[in-house]
C-alpha positions, 0 to 999 in steps of 0.5 A: 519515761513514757517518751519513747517511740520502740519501748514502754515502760510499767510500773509496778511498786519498786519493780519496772517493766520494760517492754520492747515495742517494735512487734511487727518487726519481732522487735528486732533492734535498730539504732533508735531501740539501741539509743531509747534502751541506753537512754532509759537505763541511765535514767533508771540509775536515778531513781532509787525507788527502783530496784528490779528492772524486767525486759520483756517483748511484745508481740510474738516474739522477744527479739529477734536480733537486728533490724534488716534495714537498719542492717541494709542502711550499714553498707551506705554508712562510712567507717567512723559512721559504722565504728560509731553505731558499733559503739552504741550497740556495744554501750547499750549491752554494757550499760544494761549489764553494769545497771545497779538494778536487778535486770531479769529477762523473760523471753517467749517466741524467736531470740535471734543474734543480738536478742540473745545479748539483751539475755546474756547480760541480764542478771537472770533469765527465763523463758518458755520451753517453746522459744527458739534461740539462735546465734544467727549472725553467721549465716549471714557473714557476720560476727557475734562480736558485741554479744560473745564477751557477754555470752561466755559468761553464760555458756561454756566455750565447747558448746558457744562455738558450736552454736555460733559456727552452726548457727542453729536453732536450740529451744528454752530448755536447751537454753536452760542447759547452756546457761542462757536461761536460768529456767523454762516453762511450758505455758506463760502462766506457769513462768508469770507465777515464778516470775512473781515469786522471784520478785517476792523473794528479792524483795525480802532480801538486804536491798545494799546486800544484793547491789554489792554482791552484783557489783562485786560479782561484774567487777570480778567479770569485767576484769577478765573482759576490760582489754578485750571489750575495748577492741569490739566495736571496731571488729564489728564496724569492719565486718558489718561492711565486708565482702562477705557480710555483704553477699551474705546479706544480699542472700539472705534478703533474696531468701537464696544461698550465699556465693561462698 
């Protein structure tokens, strides 16, 4: 599990760490994390020595959404080219989301557009007061496509469209009053010391328990969710080439005000 090139992985008893390792980019996703994350997760459905898996960020930041040249590199890209990237981005929210592992995120600095995905469809999520959450795609032009199905089932409608449609910026414990987070801290000593209580009090629980009523729980989700899912990835492969995302795109890298 150590052959990867934007994540690493920390083995501890039954519980693995994934750290997201692109720091100098914030690690902001691209097509290589999306696959690495993917491939990982399916591997770890093997391995039932494993029982919780924690996604963590190094660097300053958790992520901080999508990698800009990988977004740039989208307009080159041909519509069955797009459509299949799409795909992949959606399959790797959906296979974290239907790991049969625990999946615990723990957040610090900037979660921006998809970084807030990576939250969502963990099973729980904490993070410091101090992070700063923002639903970003909009200001570009773009659409939280992947990330919504995922994201209504943490935040109430209300107030997901207005975080979307704002595309403001909200810290850890407004997350925490949305439902992105399950709780904030205010130092990193304070969220490692609940993170390893949480960690002994899993541990202390029926192991087939807690995966049947995950299942059961996705199951009774994913129901809802099934017809719509199926229809994501081409909304985002037909948006991501867009007039619109395109000028809101171009803004944004010459850091000047969209023509819209």
């Amino acid at each position: 599990m150590d052959n990867y090139q934007t994540i690493r992985t920390e083995l501890n008893g039954a519980n693995l760490t994934l750290w997201l390792s692109r720091p100098e980019v914030h690690n902001a996703l691209n097509h290589l994390m999306i696959r690495e994350i993917s491939h990982l997760f399916s591997e770890l459905e093997k391995m039932s020595n494993i029982r919780v898996v924690i996604i963590r960020g190094h660097g300053k930041s958790f992520c901080s959404g999508a990698d800009l040249q990988w977004m740039k590199n989208a307009f080159a890209l041909s519509n069955a080219e797009n459509l299949k990237e799409s795909e992949e981005l959606s399959g790797m929210f959906s296979t974290i989301f239907q790991s049969s592992k625990i999946v615990v995120g723990v957040v610090h600095g900037n979660v921006f557009g998809g970084g807030n995905g990576l939250v969502a469809v963990c099973d729980l999520a904490i993070g410091l007061s101090d992070s700063r959450f923002s639903f970003s795609e909009t200001k570009i032009g773009m659409v939280a496509a992947t990330i919504t199905p995922y994201l209504l089932q943490k935040i109430k409608i209300s107030d997901l469209k207005e975080l979307i449609f704002s595309a403001r910026s909200f810290d850890g414990d407004e997350a925490v009053k949305y439902g992105l987070l399950n709780h904030s801290f205010s130092s990193p000593e304070s969220l490692d010391h609940f993170l390893n209580n949480l960690l002994t009090l899993t541990e202390s629980n029926g192991r087939e328990a807690i995966a049947a009523s995950k299942q059961l729980i996705n199951r009774l989700t994913l129901q809802s969710m099934q017809e719509t899912m199926e229809n994501i990835p081409g909304i985002l492969a037909q948006i991501r080439v867009s007039p619109e995302a395109q000028e809101g795109f171009s803004a944004f890298l010459e850091k000047r005000k969209p023509n819209w």
